[in-house]
Structures are given as C-alpha cells and as structure tokens.
C-alpha positions in Angstrom: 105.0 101.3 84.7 102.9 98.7 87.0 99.9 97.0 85.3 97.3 95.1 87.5 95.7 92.6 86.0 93.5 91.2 89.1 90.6 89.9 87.9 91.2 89.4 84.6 92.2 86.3 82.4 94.6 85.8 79.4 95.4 82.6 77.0 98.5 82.4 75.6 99.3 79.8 72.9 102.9 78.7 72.4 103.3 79.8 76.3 106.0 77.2 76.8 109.2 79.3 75.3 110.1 82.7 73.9 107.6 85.4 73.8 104.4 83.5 74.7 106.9 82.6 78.2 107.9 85.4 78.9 104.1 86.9 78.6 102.6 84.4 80.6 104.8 85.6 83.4 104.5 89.3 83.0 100.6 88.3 83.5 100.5 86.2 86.1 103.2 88.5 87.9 100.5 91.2 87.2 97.8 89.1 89.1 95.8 87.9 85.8 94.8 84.0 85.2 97.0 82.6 82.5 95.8 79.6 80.4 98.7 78.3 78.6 98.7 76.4 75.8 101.7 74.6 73.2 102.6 71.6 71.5 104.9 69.8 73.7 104.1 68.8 77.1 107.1 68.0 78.7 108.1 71.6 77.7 104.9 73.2 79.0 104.7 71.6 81.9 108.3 73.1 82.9 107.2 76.7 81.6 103.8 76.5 83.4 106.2 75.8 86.9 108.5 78.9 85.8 105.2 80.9 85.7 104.0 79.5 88.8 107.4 80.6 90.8 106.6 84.4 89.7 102.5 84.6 89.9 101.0 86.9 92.0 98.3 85.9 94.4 95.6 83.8 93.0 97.0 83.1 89.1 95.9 79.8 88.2 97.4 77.7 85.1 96.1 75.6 83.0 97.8 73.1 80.8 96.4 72.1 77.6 98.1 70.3 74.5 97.0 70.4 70.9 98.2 68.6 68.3 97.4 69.5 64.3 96.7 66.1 62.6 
C-alpha cells in the first residue's frame, strides 16, 4: 500500500534509533515534513542524514535536542 503524505507534517520524538527511525523515514519517503527530535545529538544528527538519503521531494528536517533536568 502507498501512502502520500505531501503536504503534511509529523514530529517524532526519540527519531534517532528504533521505531521513531524507522518512522521518520517511512514519512519522509512518503513526502511529509519530519521534525525529529531525541536526547543525543551526535546520534540524531546521523539519523536525521539516514532520513535525508531516503526523503522524497521537499521533506525538510529539523533537529532539536532536549534534555530533562
């Protein structure tokens, strides 16, 4: 089954590893905007380029980091 998801937007918290990864692709590769978000940077940073390598057409990503003091 094909999904489009032009147009639309999603935020994903822990994007950078298991399910939250592997949904942020399905998204993007489905044409939504994906705003990923997790605790360790490094880590998201090399998730958000995994999503970018499979987006398609305009899916943007945005990194953001949180910390719970």
């Amino acid at each position: 089954m094909e999904i489009k998801l032009d147009g639309r937007s999603a935020v994903i918290t822990g994007g950078s590893k298991g399910l939250g990864l592997a949904m942020a692709k399905r998204f993007a590769a489905s044409g939504a905007s994906v705003a990923m978000l997790a605790r360790d940077l490094v880590t998201l940073e090399a998730a958000v380029a995994e999503v970018r390598g499979v987006a398609n057409g305009p899916a943007l990503q945005h990194v953001t980091e949180f910390t719970v003091r």
